[in-house]
N, C-alpha and C positions, 0 to 999 in steps of 0.2 A: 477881561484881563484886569481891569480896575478892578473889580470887583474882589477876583483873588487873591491880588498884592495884600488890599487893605483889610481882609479877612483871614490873610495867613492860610489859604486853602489850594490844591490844586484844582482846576476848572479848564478841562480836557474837549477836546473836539475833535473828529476827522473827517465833519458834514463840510464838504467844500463851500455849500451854498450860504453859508452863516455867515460868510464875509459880508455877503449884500444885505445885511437885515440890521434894521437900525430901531434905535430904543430910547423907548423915553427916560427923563431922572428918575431914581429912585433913592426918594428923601425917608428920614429918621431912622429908627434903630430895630431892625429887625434881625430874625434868622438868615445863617445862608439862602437856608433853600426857602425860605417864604421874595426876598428877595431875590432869588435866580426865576421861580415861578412870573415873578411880577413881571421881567426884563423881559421872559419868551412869553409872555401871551399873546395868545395871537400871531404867531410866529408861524407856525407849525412846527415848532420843535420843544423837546422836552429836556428836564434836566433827570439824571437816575443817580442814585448814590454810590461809589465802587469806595473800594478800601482808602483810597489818601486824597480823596474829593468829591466830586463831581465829574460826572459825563454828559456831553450836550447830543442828543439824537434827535433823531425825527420822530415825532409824534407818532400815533400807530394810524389816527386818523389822518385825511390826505389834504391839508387845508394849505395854500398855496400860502408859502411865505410874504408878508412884505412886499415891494418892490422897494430897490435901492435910489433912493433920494437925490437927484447929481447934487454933485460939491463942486462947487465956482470955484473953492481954492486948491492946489492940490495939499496932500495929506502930510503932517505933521512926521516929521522922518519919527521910525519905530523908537520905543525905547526897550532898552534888554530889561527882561523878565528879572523880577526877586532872585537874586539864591538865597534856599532856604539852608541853614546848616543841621541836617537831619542829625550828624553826631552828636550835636546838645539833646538831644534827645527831648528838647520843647519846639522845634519847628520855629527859630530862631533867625530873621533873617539876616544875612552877613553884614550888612550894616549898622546894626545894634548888637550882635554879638559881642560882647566884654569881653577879649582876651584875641591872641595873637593865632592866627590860622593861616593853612593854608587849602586854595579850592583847584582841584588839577579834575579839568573836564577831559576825561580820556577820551572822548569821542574827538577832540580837536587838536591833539597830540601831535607832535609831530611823527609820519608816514616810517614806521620799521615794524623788525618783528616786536613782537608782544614782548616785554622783557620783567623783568623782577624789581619791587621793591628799590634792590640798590641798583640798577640801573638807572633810577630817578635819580641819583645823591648827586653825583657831578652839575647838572644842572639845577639842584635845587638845594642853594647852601644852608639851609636851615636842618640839612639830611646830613648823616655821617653813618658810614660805611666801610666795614672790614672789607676783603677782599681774597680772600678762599675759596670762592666759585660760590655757584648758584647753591642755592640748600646749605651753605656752611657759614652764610653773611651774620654779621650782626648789626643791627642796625639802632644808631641814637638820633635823637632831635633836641637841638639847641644846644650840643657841648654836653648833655647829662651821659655820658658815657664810662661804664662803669669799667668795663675791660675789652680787652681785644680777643679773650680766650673764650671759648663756647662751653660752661661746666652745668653744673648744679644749680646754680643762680635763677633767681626768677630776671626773666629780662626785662629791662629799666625801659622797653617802648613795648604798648599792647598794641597786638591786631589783628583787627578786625576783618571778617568776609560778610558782609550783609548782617548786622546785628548779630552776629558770633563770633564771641573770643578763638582765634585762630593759633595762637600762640599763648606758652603762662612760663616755659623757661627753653632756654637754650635759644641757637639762633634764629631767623626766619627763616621759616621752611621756603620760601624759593619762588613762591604761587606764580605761574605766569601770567600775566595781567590784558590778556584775551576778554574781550565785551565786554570792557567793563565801560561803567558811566560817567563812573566821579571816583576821585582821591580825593580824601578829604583827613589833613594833616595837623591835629589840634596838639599846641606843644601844651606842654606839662607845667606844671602837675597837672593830672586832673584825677583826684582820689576819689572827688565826691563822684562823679556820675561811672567812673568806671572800675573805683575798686584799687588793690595792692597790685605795681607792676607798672603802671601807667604814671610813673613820679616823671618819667620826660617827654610822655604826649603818648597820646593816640593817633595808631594809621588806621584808618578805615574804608577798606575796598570797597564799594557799591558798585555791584554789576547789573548788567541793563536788564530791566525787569520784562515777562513777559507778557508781549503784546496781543490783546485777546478782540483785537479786531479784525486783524491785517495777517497773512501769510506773509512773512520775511523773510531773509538767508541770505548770505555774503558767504565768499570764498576768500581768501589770499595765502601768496607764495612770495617766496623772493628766495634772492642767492646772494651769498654774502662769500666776497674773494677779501684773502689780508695777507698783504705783502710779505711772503716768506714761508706764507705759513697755507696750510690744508684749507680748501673750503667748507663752506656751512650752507645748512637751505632751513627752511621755515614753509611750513602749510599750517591753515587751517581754517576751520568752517564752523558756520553756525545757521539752524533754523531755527524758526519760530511759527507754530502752529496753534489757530484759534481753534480747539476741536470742538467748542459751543460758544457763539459767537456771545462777547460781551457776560461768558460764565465760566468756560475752561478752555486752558490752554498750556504747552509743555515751549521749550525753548531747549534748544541744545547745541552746546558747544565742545569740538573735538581738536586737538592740535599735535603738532609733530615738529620739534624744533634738533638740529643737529649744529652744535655750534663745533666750529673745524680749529684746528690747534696751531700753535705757533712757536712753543719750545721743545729743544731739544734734549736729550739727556745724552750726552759721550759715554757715559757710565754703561748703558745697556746697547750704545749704540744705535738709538732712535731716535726716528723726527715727528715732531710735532705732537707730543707725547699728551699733551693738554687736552685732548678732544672728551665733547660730552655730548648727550641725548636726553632732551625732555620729551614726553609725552602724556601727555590727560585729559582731561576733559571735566564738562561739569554739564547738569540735567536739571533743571525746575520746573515745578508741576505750580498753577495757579489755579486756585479759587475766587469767585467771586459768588458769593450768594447774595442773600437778599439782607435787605436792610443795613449794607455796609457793614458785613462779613467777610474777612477775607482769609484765605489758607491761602500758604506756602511750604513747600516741601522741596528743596534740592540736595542736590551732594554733588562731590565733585574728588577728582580720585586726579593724582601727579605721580609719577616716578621721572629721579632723575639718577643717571649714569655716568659717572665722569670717572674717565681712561685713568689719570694720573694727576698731579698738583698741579698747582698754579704756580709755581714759583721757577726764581735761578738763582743761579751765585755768582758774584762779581767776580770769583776768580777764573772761571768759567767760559766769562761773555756774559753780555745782555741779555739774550734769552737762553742760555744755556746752563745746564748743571750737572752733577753728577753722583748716581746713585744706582745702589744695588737693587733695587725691589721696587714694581709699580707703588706708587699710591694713591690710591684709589679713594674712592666715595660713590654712593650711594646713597638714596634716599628714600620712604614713601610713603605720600600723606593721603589720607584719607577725611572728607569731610561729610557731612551731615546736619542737617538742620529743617526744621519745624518751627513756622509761626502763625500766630494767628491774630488779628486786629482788626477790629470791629471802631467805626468810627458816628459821631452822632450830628446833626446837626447844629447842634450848642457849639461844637469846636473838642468835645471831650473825645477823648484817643485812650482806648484799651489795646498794649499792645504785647503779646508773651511768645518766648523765642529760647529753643531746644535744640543746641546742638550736643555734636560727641566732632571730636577732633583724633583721628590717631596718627602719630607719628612715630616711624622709623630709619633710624639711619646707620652709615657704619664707616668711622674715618681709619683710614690704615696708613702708617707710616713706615719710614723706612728709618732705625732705632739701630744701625750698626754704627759701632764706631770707626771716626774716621783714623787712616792708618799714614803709617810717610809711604810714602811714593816705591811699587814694588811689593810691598808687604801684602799679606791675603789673611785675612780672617772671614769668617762664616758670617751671612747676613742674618738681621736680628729685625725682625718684624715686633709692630705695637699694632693692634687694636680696639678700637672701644666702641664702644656697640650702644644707642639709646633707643629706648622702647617707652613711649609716651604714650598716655590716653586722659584727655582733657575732657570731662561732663559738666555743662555749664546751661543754668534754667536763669533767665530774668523773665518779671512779668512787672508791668508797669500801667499809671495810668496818667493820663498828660493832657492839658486845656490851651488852647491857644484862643488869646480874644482880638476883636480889631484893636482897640485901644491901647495893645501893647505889654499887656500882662499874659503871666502865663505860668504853668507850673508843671513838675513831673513828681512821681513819687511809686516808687516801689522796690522790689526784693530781689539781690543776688543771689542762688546757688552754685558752688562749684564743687567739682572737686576733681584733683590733677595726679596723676599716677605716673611718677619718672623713675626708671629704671637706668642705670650706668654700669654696664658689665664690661670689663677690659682684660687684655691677655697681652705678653708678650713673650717672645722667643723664637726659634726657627721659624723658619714659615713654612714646615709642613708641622712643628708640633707646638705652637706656642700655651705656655700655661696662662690659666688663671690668674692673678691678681686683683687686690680690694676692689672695690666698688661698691655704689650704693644706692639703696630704692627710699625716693621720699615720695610719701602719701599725703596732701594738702585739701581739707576738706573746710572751706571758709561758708559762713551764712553772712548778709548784710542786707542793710534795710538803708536806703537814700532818700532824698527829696533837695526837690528846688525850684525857687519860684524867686520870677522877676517881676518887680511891680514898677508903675509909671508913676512916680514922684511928681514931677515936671512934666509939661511938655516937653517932650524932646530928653529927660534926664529920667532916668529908671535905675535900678538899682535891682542885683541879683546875687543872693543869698540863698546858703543850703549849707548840708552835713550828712556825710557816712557812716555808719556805725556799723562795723564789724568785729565779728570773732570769726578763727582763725585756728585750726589745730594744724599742725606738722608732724608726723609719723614716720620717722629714718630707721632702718636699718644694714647695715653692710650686706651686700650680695656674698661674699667668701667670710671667712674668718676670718677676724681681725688679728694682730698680733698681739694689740690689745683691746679691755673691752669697755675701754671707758667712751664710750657715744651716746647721745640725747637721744631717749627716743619716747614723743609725748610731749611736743610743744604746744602750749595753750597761749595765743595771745588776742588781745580784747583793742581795739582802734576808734577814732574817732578822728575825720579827716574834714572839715570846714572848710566854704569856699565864701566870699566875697569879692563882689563888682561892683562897677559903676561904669552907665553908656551913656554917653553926652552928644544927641544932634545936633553940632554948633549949627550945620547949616542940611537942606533936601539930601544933599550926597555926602557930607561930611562930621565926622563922628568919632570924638576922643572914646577912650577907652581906659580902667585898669583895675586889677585884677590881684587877689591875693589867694594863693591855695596849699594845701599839704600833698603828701602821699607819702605811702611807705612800700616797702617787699618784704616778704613774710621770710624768715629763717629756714635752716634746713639742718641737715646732716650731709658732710661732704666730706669725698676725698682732701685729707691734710695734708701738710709735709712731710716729706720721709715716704719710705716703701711701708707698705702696710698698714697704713695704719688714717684712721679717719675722724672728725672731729666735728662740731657743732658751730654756724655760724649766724650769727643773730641779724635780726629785724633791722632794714636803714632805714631812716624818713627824710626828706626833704622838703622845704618851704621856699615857696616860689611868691617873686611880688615883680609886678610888671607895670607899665603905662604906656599908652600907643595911641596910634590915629590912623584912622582906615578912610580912604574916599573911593566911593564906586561911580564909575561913569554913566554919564545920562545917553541912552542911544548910541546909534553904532560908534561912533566915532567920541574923540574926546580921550581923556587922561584919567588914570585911575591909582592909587598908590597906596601902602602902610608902609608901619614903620613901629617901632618899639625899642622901651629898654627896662632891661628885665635883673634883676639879682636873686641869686638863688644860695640855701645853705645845706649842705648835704653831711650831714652823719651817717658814722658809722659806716659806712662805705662796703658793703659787698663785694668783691672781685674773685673773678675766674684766674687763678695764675700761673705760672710753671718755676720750678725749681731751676738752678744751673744744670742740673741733668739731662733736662727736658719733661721732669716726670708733670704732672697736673695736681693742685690743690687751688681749694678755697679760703679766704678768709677776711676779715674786716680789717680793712688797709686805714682806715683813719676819718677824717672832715674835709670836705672843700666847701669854698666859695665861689661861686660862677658870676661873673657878670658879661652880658651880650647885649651887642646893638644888634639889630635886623631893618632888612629896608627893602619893598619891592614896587617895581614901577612899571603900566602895563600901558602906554599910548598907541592910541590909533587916529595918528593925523588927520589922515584920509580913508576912505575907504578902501579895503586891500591892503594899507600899507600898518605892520603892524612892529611896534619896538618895545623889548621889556628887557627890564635890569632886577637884578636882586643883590645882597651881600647880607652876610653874616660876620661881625664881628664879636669875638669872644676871650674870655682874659680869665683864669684858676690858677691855683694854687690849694695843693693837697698837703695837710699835715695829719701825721699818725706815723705808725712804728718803722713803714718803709720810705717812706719822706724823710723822715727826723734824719736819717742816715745818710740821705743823699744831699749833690751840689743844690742851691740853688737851683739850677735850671732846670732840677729832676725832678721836682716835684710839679708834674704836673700829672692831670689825667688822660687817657689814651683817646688818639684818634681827633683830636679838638683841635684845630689849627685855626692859627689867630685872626684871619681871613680868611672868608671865600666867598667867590661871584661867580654871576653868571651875565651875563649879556646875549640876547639875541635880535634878529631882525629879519621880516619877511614882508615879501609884497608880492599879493595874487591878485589876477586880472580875469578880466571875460572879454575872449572876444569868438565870434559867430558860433557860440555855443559850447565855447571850449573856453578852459579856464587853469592855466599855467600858473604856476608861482615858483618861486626861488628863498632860499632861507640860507640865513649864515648864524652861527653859535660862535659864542667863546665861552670857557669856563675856565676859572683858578683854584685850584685847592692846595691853600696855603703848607707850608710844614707842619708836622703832628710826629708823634712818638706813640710808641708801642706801646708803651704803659711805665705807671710811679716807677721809681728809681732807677739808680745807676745802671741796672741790669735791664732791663726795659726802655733805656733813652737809645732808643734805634732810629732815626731818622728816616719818613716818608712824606709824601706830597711833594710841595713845593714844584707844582707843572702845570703847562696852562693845555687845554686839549680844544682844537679847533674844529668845527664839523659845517658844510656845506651840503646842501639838501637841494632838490628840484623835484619838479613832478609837472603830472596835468592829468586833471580830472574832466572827464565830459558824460553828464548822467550817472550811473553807477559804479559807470568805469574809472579807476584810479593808477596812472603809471609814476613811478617815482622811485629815483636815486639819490643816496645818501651817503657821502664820504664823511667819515669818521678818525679823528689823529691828523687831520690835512702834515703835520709837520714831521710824521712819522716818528715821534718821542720815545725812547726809552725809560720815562720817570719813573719810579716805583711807588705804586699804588698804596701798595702797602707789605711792613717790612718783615714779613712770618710768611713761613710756609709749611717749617718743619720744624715742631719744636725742639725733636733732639740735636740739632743743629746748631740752632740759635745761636749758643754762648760764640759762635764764629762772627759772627754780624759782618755778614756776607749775602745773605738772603734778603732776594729784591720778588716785589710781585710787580713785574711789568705792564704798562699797560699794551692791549691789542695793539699790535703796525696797523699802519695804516692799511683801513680795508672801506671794503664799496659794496652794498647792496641795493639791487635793483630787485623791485619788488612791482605786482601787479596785485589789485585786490577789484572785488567784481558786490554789489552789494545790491539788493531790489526788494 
């Protein structure tokens, strides 16, 4: 394990017997593997090469290991392994990493069903999140949040599933976050290493890879009751099969989530009208050949089905509303990917990765107008329909040394295919109206490399250079025909760091970067009619300090403050009508404090805190217009924390714990101006957790809302509506899931 920290390598084992076998020094400056050979000789075990290190086995010959040397003292409490932050895509460990992150090991998560992307935001304030249902969120990081509306726009956070861009516009598709390993939350910019779209951070999903030694598989289920409202359940499974022990192996995951509803509509006379159904799954195939060759091949298929909205109206009631016509959503993603990475003894990493992404969805509203009391007119249906397909190639080559330096360098291809067809009218004939298809076909060339200055002081420098074509056309006729079509634009995005180990665990930081989003063709103002919306960039500058804990126990904390300028401004909007356009809303300046704190007094007992504080102001054509207090950007409320605290025990084999949460999510507004200062947040949501694990076996309850709140999450639901500002999206009553999961 020494060995691997100070080499930046992984160094695997599941030879039980390796604990007992003890080694002599191994001085000066060699190869990994000349030194891993030196450590096992005479061992009887060997080291072999696999894609991201080393594996330690038994020799083929049968030479008795060792015996174990007794120790007069006893042993040295463990300490926790490196993390490495694979999203830099240098094999970067989090303590010298130069910029502001976050690491969410899902494997130690806390005990529910698998949930989404925004399911993380309440607990994790550096996250901001719409609140539309699953498949309609939009998600930002650190306050960059462009709008509340889901349009044309390339979205202001990229993400990631295993080294492929999973998103390049519109909202998060929804992923359920089943097996997975690690979140890993790099806020923004980050232009150089990921490209246009990533101006406020990178989410990058890493699911648990498969295991090509060990037959594995886990079940779990639970049942989730919410006061007032319909039940919900959760299954799902996963295996893992070596079919050539130590050369191929398949891993597979299946699930089935029904989450149960809890508004009503008087309008149609129904309860709990909110109800939805996820179900997918995902399949990888693994290669290991020889000489640290390695193929990967998976996909992974989602639909989700949701009955009717998320919303109510306060004249209504709390969860209550009223309306002619379900409104429904739908979704369905499809993913794919191919990679392959060959790695060498030196530390040098050849790594290329091909995916295709498609996505489809369909939001349907209810677009009649509202009448006085007694009057009847005929309901009036909207739909809009997107049809996406994302083809994205990088191939890369990348060094890590012990000494601290290291570098990446290689080529982006993309190209993204969005489609926006809309109709409204009756709901058995609704017509046609604008819409529009934008084609984005970008090349770019990166590189970055950190070099060790100092002891202890390194410095990390690089640049992106891209071009960038955009291809709009209207899907119907326009009423007119003045739209761009054949945008050519040329970028260049530079990054700068500096990492300071004042002391073993502690580590200033700061950070200077760009990014931009590429332009498009989008629905305008007005009925019919569509118009061209140009390129934003933002420049991000930060300073911070990270400490990682030695061993189990002990204190671990960061912290940052960051200023950001954002041109030109992109936003998804709606008219007082309710109808949908795009356009470049103007500049802001962002500045945010962040702070997170993770002790573990003692063993078992574990306490962490976080908060995000954040301060903008937007000026451009719909600012200029507005109070004061209207110009701000959506979604960014001026505080928000988290606090939690847990303590798990053992006793005769059995091992209980208990967990309490608090979260706050400050007030935030719907978006710039008068017509968009709709008030949401401002509510604290309390949760209490228990369980007990013994061997594979996992039983565990989790109350959620303890105070049963009706705050509003957030303030849309329907945008022909809006101009009422009456529409709340409530959070869930308090509800309780009791869940079993079985793992071996």
């Amino acid at each position: 394990m020494t060995l691997a920290r100070e080499a930046g390598v992984e160094i695997t084992s599941t030879e039980a017997g390796l604990r007992t076998v003890r080694t002599g020094p191994v001085l000066g400056s060699m190869s990994v593997r000349k030194a891993l050979d030196r450590l096992l000789s005479d061992t009887g075990y060997r080291a072999i090469a696999v894609a991201r290190g080393y594996r330690v086995v038994r020799a083929p010959v049968r030479a008795a290991p060792r015996k174990a040397k007794p120790i007069a003292t006893p042993p040295p409490s463990p300490r926790e392994p490196d993390i490495v932050v694979t999203a830099s895509k240098q094999r970067v460990s989090l303590l010298r990493y130069p910029g502001s992150l976050m690491v969410i090991d899902a494997q130690q998560s806390p005990p529910a069903a698998a949930g989404t992307i925004t399911d993380l935001a309440p607990g994790t304030p550096i996250l901001q999140s719409t609140q539309l249902g699953a498949g309609r969120n939009k998600v930002f990081i650190r306050g960059i949040a462009d709008s509340s509306f889901s349009g044309t726009t390339q979205s202001p956070t990229s993400i990631y599933l295993d080294d492929v861009q999973l998103t390049y516009s519109g909202p998060d598709p929804g992923l359920r976050l089943y097996d997975m390993r690690r979140i890993e939350i790099l806020e923004g910019a980050q232009g150089t290493l990921y490209g246009s779209g990533a101006i406020g951070g990178v989410i990058r999903l890493t699911s648990n890879p498969v295991d090509l030694s060990a037959v594995a598989g886990a079940v779990s289920g639970g049942v989730t009751a919410t006061q007032g409202g319909s039940t919900g359940f959760d299954v799902a499974g996963m295996v893992n099969l070596p079919v050539l022990k130590d050369r191929l192996g398949i891993r597979a995951v299946a699930y089935d989530v029904h989450e149960g509803g809890y508004l009503d509509d008087v309008g149609r006379g129904l309860r709990n009208v909110n109800q939805g159904d996820t179900f997918g799954g995902r399949l990888a195939l693994r290669i290991d050949a020889a000489d640290g060759w390695q193929l990967e091949a998976s996909g992974a298929g989602q639909w989700i089905d949701t009955r009717d909205g998320q919303y109510a109206e306060t004249a209504e009631g709390p969860l209550t509303r009223r309306s002619r016509i379900a409104q429904s959503f739908d979704n369905r993603l499809l993913f794919g990917r191919v990679t392959v990475t060959k790695d060498w003894d030196s530390g040098l990493r050849f790594f290329s990765a091909t995916g295709i992404v498609g996505y489809r969805s369909t939001d349907q509203f209810d677009a009649t107008p509202r009448r006085p009391p007694g009057s009847t007119s005929p309901p009036v249906i909207y739909t809009a329909n997107r049809d996406k397909w994302l083809l994205s190639q990088e191939a890369r080559l990348s060094r890590s040394l012990p000494n601290g330096n290291s570098w990446v360098a290689g080529f982006t291809l993309v190209r993204d295919q969005d489609i926006l067809s809309r109709a409204a009218g009756s709901p058995g004939n609704p017509l046609e109206i604008i819409g529009v298809t934008n084609v984005t076909k970008a090349a770019s060339a990166f590189g970055e490399a950190t070099l060790a200055l100092l002891p202890g002081l390194s410095v990390t420098a690089g640049g992106r250079a891209t071009m960038a074509r955009t291809d709009g056309d209207p899907s119907a006729t326009p009423r007119s025909a003045k739209f761009v079509k054949g945008r050519l634009s040329r970028r260049l995005d530079p990054t700068l760091a500096f990492s300071w180990q004042v002391a073993p665990h502690l580590a200033l930081f700061t950070r200077f970067q760009t990014g931009y989003r590429t332009g498009g063709l989008a629905v305008a103002a007005g009925m019919g009619r569509v118009a061209d919306y140009r390129s934003d960039t933002i420049t991000v500058g930060e300073i911070g300090i990270r400490k990682l804990r030695d061993g189990a126990t002990g204190l671990a904390f960061s912290g940052s403050v960051s200023a950001a300028y954002w041109s030109n401004i992109q936003a998804d909007l709606i008219n007082r009508r309710g109808q949908p356009y795009t356009d470049n809303i103007g500049d802001a300046r962002i500045e945010a404090a962040e702070g997170a704190l993770d002790w573990v007094p003692i063993a078992g007992l574990h306490a962490e805190a976080s908060f995000l504080f954040t301060d903008n102001e937007v000026s451009g054509p719909i600012a200029d217009l507005s109070t004061d207090n209207n110009r701000r950007l959506p979604e960014t409320p001026p505080f928000a924390g988290h606090w939690g605290l847990s303590y798990e025990w053992t006793m005769r084999g059995v091992a209980p714990w208990i967990g309490f949460n608090a979260d706050y999510v400050g007030r935030s507004v719907l978006g710039t101006g008068d017509l968009l200062d709709v008030s949401q947040g401002n509510y604290w949501l309390l949760g209490l957790s228990a369980g007990v694990r013994r061997g594979g076996l996992r039983i565990d309850l989790a109350v959620d809302n303890l105070t049963n709140s009706k705050a509003s999450r957030f303030a849309y639901g329907n945008p022909f509506s809006l101009t009422y500002r009456d529409q709340t999206t409530p959070l869930r009553p308090r509800n309780a899931r009791l869940g079993i999961a079985f793992g071996w």
